[in-house]
C-alpha positions as CSV (number, residue, x, y, z in Angstrom):
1,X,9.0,21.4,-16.7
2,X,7.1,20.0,-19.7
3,X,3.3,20.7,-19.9
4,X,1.3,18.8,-17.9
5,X,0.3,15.2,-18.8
6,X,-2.8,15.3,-17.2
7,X,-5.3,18.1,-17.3
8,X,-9.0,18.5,-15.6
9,X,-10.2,15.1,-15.5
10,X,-11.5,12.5,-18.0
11,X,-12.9,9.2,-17.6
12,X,-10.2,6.4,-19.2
13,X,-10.5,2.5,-19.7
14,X,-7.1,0.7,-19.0
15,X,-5.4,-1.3,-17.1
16,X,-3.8,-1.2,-13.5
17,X,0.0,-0.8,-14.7
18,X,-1.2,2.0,-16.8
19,X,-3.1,3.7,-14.2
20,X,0.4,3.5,-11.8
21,X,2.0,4.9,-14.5
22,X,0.1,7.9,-15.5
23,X,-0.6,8.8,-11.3
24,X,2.7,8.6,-10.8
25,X,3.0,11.0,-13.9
26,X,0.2,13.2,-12.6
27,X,1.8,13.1,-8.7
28,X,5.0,15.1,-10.5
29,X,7.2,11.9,-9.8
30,X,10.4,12.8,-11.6
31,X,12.3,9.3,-12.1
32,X,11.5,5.3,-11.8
33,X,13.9,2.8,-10.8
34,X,12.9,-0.8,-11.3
35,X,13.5,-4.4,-12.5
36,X,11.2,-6.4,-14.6
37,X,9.1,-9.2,-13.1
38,X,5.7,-10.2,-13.7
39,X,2.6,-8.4,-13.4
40,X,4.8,-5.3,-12.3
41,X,6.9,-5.1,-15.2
42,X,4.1,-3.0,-17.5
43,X,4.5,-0.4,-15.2
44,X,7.7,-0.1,-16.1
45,X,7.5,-0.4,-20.0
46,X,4.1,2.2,-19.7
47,X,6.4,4.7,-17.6
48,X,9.0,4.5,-20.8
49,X,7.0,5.2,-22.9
50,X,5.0,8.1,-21.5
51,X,7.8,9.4,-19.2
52,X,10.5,11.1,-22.2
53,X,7.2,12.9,-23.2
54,X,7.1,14.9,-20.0
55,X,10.8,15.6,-18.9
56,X,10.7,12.4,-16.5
57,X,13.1,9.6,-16.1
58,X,13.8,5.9,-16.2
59,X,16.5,3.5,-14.9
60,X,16.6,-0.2,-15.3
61,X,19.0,-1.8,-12.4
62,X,20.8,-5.3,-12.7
63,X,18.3,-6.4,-9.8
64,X,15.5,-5.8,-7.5
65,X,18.0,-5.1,-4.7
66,X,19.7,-2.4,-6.9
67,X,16.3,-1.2,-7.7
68,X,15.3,-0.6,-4.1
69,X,18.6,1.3,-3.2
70,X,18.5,3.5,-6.4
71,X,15.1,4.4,-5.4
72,X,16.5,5.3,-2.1
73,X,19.2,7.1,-3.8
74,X,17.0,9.3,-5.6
75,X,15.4,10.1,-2.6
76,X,18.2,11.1,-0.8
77,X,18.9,13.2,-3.8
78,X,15.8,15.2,-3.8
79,X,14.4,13.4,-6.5
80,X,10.6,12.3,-6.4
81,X,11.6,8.6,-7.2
82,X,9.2,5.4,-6.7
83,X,9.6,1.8,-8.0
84,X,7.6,-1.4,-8.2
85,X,8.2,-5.0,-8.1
86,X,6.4,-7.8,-6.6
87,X,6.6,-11.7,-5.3
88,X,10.3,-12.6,-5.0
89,X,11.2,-8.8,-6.0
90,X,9.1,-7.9,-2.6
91,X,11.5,-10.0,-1.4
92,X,14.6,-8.6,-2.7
93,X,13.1,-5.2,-1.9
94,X,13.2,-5.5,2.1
95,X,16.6,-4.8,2.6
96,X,16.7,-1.1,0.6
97,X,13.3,-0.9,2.3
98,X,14.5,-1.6,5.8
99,X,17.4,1.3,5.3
100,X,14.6,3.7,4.4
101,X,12.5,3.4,7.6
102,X,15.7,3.6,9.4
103,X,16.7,6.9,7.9
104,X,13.5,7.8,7.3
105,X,14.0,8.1,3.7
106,X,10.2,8.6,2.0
107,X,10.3,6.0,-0.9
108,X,7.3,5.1,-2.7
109,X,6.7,1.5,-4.0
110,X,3.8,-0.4,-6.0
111,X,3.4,-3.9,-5.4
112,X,0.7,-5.6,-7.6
113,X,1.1,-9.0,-5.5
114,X,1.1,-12.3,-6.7
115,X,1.4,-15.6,-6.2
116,X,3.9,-17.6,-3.3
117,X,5.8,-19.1,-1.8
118,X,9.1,-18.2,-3.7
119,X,8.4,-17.9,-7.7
120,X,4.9,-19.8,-7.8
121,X,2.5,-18.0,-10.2
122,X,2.8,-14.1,-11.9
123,X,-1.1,-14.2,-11.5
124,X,-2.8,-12.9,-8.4
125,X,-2.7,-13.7,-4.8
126,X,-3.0,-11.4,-1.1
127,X,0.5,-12.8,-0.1
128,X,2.3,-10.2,0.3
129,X,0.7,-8.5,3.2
130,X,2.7,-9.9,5.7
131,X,6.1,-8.9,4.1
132,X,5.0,-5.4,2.5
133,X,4.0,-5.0,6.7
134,X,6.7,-6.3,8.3
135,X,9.1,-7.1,5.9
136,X,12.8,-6.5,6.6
137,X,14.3,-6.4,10.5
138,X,13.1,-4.0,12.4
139,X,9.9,-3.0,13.6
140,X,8.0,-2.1,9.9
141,X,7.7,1.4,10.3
142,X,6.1,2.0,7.1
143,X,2.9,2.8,5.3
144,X,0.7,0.6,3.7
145,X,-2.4,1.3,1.5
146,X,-4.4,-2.0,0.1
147,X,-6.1,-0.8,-3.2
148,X,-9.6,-2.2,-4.0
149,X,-9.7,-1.2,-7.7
150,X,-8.3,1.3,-10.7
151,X,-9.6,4.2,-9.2
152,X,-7.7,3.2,-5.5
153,X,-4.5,2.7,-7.8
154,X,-4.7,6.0,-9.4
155,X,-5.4,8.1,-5.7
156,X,-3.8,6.4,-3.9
157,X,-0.7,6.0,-5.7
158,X,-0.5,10.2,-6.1
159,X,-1.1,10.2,-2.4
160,X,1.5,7.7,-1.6
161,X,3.6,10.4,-2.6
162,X,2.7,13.3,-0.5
163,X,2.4,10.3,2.4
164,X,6.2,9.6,2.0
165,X,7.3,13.2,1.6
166,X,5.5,14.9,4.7
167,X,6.1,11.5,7.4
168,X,9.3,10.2,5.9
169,X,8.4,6.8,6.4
170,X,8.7,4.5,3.2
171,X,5.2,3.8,1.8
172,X,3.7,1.2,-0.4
173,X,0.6,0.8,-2.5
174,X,-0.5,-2.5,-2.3
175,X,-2.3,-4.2,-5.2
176,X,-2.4,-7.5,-7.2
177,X,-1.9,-9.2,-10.2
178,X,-5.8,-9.0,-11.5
179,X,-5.4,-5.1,-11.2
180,X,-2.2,-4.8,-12.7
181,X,-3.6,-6.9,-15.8
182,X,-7.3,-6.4,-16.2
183,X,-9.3,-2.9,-17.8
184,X,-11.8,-0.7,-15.9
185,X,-12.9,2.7,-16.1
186,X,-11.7,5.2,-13.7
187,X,-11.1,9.1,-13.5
188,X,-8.1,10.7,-13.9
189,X,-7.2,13.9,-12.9
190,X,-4.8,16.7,-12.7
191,X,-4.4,16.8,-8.6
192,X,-3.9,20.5,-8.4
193,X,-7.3,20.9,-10.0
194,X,-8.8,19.1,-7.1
195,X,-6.9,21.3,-4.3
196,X,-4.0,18.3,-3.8
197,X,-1.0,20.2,-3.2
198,X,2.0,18.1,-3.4
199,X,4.6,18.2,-0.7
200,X,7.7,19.6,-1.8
201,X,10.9,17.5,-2.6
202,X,14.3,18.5,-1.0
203,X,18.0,17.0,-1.3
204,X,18.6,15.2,2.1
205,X,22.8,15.8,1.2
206,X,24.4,18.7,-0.4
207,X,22.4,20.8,1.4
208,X,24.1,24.8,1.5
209,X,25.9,26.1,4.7
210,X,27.2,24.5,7.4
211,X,24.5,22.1,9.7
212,X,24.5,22.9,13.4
213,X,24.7,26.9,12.1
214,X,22.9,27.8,9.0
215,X,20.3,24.3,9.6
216,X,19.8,21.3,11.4
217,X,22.3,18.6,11.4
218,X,21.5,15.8,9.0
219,X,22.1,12.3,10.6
220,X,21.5,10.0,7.6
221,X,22.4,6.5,9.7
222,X,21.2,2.6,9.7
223,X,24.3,1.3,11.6
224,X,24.8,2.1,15.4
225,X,27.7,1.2,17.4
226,X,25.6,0.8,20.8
227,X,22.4,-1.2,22.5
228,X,21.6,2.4,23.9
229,X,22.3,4.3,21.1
230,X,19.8,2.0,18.5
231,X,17.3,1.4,21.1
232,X,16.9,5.8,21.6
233,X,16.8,6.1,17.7
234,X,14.2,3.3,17.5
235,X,12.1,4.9,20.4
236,X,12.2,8.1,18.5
237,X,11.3,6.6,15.3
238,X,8.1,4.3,16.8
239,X,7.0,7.8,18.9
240,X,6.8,9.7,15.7
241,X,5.0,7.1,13.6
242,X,2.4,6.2,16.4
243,X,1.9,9.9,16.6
244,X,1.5,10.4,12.8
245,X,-1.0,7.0,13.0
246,X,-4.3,8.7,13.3
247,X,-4.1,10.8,10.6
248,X,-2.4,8.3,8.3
249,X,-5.3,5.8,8.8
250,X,-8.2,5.0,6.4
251,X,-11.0,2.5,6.5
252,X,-14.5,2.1,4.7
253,X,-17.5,0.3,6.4
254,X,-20.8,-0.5,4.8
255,X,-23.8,-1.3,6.7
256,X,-22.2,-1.4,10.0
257,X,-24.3,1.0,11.8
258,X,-26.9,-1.8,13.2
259,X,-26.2,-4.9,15.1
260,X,-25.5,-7.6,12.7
261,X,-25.2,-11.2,12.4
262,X,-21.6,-11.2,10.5
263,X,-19.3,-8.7,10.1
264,X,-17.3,-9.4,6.8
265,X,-13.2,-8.2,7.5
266,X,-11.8,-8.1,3.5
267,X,-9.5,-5.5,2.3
268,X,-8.0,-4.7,-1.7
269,X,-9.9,-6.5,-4.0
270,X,-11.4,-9.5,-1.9
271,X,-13.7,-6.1,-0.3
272,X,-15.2,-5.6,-4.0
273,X,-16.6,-9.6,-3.4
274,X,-17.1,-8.5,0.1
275,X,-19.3,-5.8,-0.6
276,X,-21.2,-7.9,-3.6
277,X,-22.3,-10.5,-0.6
278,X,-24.3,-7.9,1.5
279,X,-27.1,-7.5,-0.6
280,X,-27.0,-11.6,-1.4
281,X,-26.9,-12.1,2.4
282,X,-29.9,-9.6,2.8
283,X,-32.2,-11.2,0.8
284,X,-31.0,-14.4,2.9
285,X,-32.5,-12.8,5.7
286,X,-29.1,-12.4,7.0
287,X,-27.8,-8.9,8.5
288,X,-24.5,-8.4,7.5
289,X,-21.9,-5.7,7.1
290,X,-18.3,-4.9,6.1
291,X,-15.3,-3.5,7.3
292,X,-12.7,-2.9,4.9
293,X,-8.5,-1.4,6.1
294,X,-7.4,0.8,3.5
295,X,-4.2,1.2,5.1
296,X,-2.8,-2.1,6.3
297,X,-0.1,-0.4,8.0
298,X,-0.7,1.3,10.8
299,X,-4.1,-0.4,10.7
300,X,-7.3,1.2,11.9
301,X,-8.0,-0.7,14.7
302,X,-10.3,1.5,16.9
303,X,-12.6,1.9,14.0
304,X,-12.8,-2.1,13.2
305,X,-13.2,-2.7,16.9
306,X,-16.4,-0.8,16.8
307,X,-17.5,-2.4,14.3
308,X,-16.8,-6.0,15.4
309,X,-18.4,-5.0,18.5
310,X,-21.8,-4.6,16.9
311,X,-21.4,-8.1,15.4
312,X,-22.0,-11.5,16.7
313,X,-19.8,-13.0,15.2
314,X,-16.9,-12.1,12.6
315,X,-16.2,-14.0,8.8
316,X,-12.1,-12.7,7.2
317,X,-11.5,-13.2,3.7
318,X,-8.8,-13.1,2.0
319,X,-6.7,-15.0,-0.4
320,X,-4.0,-15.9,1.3
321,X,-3.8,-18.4,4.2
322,X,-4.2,-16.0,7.5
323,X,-1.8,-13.1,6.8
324,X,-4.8,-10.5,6.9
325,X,-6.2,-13.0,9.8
326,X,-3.4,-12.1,11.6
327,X,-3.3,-8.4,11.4
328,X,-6.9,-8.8,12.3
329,X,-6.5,-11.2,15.4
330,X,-3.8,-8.4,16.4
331,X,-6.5,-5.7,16.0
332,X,-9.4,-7.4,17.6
333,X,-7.4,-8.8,20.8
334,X,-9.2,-9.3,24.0
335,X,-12.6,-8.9,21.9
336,X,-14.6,-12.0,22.5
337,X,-16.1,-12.7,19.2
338,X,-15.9,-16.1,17.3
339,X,-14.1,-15.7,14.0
340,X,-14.5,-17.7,11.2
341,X,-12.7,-17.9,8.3
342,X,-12.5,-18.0,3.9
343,X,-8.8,-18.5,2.9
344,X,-8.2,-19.2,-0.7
345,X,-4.1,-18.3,-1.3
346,X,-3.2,-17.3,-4.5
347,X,-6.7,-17.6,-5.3
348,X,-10.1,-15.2,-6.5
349,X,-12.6,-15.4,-4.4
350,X,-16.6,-14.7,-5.3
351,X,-19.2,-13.0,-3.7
352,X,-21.1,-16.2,-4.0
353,X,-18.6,-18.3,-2.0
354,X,-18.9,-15.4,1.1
355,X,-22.5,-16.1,1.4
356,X,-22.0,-20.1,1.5
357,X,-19.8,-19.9,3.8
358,X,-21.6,-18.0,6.2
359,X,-24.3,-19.9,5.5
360,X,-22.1,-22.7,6.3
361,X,-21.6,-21.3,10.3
362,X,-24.9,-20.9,10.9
């Protein structure tokens, strides 16, 4: 193994793609496979160019499809793979994606979303959630973390890692275009200086003597001949994820420990305008707080239901046009709580345009 590429920590300036690239470097990810498409595709040219440096490697597929199931291949392999892609590459994505929650294959995948339906811009947008959630058929057993800013990227993205490896479900870390594109300072860091151990890779094939006798028999499947047979493998599947759930799940909450007015639901970086509103809304007289998912899937729903219960009434945000309104509805069911809401797809959206709107329901 080359030397290290990161070591203590140091405060950087650059941009989203770069920090994917150098966390995946620092997580001791070993090969990328990937596609260009816009805003992903500097994570792929920043991985070239820093990856020969430290003994890591790069493969460019024919497609997004073939990018998926190379990742999955690498897995398989014993290989700590990832990709990235985005929009109509998210898309492309959910079949390979699908496989790997079937056979439980830990794949790790960036997705700096952007614009849709179907090409529509390479800018910025929160429309994604739905499919990097639920995408493929099945029952999206998967991991989700929605990034807030450069320093979420960089974490998050080495924990994505170590997520996969120890639950074997596929993971994503969710961001968008104006991350992928725009500069801010962060920390990096060497993870083994701060006590983050990464799990261990193994080959899921190849593996020495014979299984049944000298180890457990691998059964690397996605296609089953019987209802029975599926629905048991599908039980076993949704049992293990809803017992991994509770330690998989993060949230933040600010200012939530009173009663409040409005309760602001915003996650990625729609919670950075979220959290610029409070003290606007405070010096309106208004008590407000905010609840922001980290992971999107499984969603933290206990913890934003005791939150929402403290509110009189609830305000989502997001840019997109109800797909985190959705996951929220889910959460809060039975709760009787009016929600409002501030859905600007593909769009930013300002802490100035949070207050006026729950101005607005006054």
């Amino acid at each position: 193994m080359s030397e290290k590429p990161v070591k203590g920590e140091r405060r950087v300036f650059m941009t989203g793609n770069e920090v994917c690239a150098w966390a995946a470097l620092a997580a001791e990810a070993d090969i990328m496979y990937g596609y260009p498409i816009t805003p992903q595709t500097d994570i792929m040219q920043y991985w070239t160019r820093l990856a020969p440096k430290y003994g890591r490697k790069f493969l460019q597929t024919e497609d997004e499809i073939s990018a998926g199931f190379t990742t999955v291949g690498g897995v398989i392999a014993g290989k700590r793979a990832f990709s990235a892609t985005t929009g109509p590459g998210n898309t492309l994505f959910q079949e390979p994606m699908s496989m790997a929650e079937m056979m439980r294959i830990p794949t790790v995948v960036i997705i700096p979303q952007r614009g849709g339906p179907s090409t529509a811009t390479v800018i910025y947008s929160q429309q994604e959630v739905t499919m990097t959630t639920y995408g493929g058929n099945g029952e999206g057993f998967r991991i989700v973390y929605s990034t807030a800013g450069h320093q979420d990227l960089y974490d998050y993205t080495i924990k994505a890692f170590n997520t996969a490896w120890k639950y074997r479900f596929p993971t994503f870390v969710l961001g968008d275009g104006y991350q992928a594109k725009m500069r801010e300072p962060l920390t990096i860091y060497d993870p083994a200086e701060r006590g983050i151990k990464m799990v261990k890779t193994e080959p899921l094939v190849g593996l020495p003597g014979t299984p049944g006798i000298h180890r457990p028999a691998q059964y690397l499947r996605n296609t089953y001949n019987t209802e029975e047979e599926l629905y048991d493998v599908v039980m076993e599947i949704a049992r293990d994820y809803e017992k991994a759930a509770s330690e998989i799940i993060e949230w933040q909450d600010f200012d939530t420990d009173a009663e409040m007015d409005v309760l602001i639901l915003a996650h990625g970086v729609v919670s950075r305008s979220a959290q610029g509103a409070l003290p606007l809304l405070k010096d309106e007289g208004i008590r407000a707080g905010h609840f922001r998912p980290v992971t999107l899937r499984p969603m933290p729903e206990e913890q934003m239901r005791r939150a929402a219960a403290k509110a009189k009434r609830i305000l989502v945000v997001e840019s997109a046009y109800g797909q985190f309104l959705k996951l929220v509805k889910q959460s809060l069911y039975g709760m009787d709580k009016p929600i409002d809401t501030l859905l600007r797809p593909g769009a930013g959206v300002t802490a100035e345009e949070i207050v006026d709107r729950i101005k607005e329901g006054r």
